[in-house]
VMD Tcl script that draws the C-alpha trace (Angstrom):
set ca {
  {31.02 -50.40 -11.60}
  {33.92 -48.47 -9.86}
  {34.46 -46.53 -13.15}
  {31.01 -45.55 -13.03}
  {31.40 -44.12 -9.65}
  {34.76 -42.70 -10.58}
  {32.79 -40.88 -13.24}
  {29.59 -39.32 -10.92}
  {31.80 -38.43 -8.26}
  {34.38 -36.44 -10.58}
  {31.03 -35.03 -12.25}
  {29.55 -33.45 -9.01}
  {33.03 -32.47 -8.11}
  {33.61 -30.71 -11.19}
  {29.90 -29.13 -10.82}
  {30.31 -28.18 -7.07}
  {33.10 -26.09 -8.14}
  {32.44 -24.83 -11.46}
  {29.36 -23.36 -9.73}
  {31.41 -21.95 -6.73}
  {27.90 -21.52 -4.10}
  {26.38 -19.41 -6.95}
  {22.94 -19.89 -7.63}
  {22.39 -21.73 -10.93}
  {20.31 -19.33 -12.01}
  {20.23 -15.26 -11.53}
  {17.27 -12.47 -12.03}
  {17.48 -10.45 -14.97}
  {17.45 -7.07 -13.77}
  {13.96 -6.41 -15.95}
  {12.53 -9.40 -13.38}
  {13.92 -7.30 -10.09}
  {12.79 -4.05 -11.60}
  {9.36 -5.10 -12.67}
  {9.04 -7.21 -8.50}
  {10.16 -3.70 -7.17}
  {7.90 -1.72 -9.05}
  {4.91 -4.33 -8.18}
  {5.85 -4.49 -4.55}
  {5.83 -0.65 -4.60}
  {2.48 -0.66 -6.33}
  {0.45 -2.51 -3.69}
  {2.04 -0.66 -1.52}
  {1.03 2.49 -2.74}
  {-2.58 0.53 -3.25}
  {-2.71 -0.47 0.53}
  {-1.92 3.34 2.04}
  {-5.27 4.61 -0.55}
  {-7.34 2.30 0.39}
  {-6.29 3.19 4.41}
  {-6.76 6.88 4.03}
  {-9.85 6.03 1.99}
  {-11.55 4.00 4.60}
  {-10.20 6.90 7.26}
  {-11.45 10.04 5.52}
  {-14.73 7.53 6.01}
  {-14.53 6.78 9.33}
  {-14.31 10.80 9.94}
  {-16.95 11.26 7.67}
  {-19.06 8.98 9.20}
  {-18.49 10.34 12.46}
  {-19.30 13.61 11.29}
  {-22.37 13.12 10.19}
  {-23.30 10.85 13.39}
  {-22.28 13.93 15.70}
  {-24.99 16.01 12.62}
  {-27.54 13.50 13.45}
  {-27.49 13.81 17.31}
  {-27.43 17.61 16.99}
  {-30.30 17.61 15.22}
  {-32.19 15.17 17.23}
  {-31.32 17.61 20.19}
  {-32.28 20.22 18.92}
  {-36.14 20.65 16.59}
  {-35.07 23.92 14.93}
  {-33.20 23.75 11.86}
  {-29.98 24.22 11.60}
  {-27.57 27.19 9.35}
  {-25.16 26.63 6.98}
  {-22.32 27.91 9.26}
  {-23.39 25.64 11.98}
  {-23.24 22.34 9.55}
  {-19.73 23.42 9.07}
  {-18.77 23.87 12.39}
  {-20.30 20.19 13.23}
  {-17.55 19.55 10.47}
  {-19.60 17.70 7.70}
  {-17.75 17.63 4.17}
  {-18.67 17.46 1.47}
  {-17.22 14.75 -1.65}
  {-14.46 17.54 -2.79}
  {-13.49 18.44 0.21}
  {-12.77 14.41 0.63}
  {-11.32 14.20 -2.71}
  {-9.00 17.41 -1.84}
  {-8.04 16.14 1.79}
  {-6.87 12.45 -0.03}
  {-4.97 14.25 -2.64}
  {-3.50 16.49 0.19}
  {-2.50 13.14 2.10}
  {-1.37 11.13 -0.86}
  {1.27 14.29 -1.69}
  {2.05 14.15 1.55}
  {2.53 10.16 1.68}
  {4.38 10.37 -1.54}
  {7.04 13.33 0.05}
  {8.14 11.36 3.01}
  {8.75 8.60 0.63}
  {11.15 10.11 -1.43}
}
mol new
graphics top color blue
foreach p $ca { graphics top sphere $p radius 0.5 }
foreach p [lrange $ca 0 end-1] q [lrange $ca 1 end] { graphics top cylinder $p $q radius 0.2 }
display resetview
């Protein structure tokens, strides 16, 4: 029985310093690349789908302040009036995310 003990104890021993506090097992660096890339993908994902939903919100808005000015007012309105309410139309969205993802994607680097 005390041989058996001997034998454990000078096991762990042996273990405890063969290993020296490092971890048994390590990353490869393909593992860390691929969690950094992921990590900076839904990051990337989350910042979209914010500017998204805020180019919506000031969409939305836009055409809510259209709406009251027309309900104002009975005569219809001219083209450079519905810009000055600030309506936009689906490329100017598309070009104002593309001008904030550029500009999300300088002050990142």
């Amino acid at each position: 029985m005390d041989f058996k003990n001997l034998c454990v104890f000078l096991v762990v021993l042996y273990l405890s310093i063969h290993c020296q506090g490092h971890p048994v097992s390590k990353r490869t660096v393909s593992e860390v690349q691929l969690m950094h890339n992921l990590r900076h993908h839904k990051q990337v994902q989350e910042r979209r789908e914010w500017l998204q939903m805020r180019i919506q919100d000031i969409h939305n808005a836009a055409r809510a302040i259209g709406a009251d000015a027309k309900i104002q007012s009975s005569r219809r309105l001219r083209p450079e009036e519905l810009s000055e309410l600030g309506e936009l139309t689906s490329e100017e969205i598309q070009q104002a995310v593309d001008f904030f993802e550029k500009l999300l994607e300088s002050k990142q680097s």
